[in-house]
N, C-alpha and C positions, 0 to 999 in steps of 0.2 A: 082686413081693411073694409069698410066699411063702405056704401055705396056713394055714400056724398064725401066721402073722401076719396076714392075710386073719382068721382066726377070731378070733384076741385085739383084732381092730379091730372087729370087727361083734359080739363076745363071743355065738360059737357055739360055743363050747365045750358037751361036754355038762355039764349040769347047770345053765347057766347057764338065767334066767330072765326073761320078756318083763316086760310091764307088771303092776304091783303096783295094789292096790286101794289105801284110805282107809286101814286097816291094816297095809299093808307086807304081803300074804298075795301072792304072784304067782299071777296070771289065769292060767288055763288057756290055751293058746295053740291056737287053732281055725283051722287054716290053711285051711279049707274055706272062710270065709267071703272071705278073699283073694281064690282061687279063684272064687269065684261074680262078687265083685265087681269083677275084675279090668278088664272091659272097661269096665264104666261110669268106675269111676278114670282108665281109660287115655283117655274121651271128654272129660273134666273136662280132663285135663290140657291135653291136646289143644286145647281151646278156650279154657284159658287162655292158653299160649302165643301162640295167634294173638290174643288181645284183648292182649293184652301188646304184640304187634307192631302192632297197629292204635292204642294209645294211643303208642308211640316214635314211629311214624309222623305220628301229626297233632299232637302235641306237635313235629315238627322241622316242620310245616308252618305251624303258628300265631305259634312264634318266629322264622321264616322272614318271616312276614309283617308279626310286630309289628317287625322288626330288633332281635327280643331273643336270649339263648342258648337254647337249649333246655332246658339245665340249670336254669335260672329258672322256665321255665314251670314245668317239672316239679316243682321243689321247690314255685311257688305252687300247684299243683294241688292236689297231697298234701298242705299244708297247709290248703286248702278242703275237701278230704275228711275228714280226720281230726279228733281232737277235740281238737287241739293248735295252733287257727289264732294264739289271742291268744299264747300262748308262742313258737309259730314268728316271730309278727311283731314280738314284743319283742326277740328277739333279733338278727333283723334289722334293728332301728330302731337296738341299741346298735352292731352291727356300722358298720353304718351312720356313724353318731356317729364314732366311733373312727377310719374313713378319714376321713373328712371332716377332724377336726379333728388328727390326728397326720399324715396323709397316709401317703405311702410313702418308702422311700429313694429 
């Protein structure tokens, strides 16, 4: 890629502008505060990742043990977590439905 295509992708071009306020007015861009904040961002990430790998991980061990897929789990989990459990399970009941009484080819 190219550098002005690199720039027309990230739109660094000069004059171009960061985040805008409630009015459309673009914020001042303070790259010091980056700067300062850098390493704690970088400790966040950091430990998201690995709670990320610790949640794949015992999610493939709990479906392991239920002899379910782990893709299951996982979708019931996120569903338990979020504020979307009756809509996830509705949809699941109709899916549900739907094999059951068409089946498959």
């Amino acid at each position: 890629m190219s550098t002005a295509q690199a720039e027309k992708a990230l739109d660094l071009r000069p004059g171009s502008s960061g985040r805008k306020d409630g009015e459309g007015t673009p914020a001042v861009i303070k790259l010091e505060t980056l700067t300062i904040k850098t390493d704690h961002l970088v400790k966040l990430c950091t430990k998201a990742d690995e709670a990320a790998t610790d949640y794949k991980e015992a999610c493939n061990k709990v479906a392991e043990e239920a002899g379910l897929n782990a893709a299951t789990v996982n979708k019931y989990i996120k569903a338990r977590v979020g504020d979307k459990f009756d809509e996830t399970n509705q949809k699941i009941q109709q899916l549900a439905l739907v094999f059951e009484e068409c089946g498959g080819g």
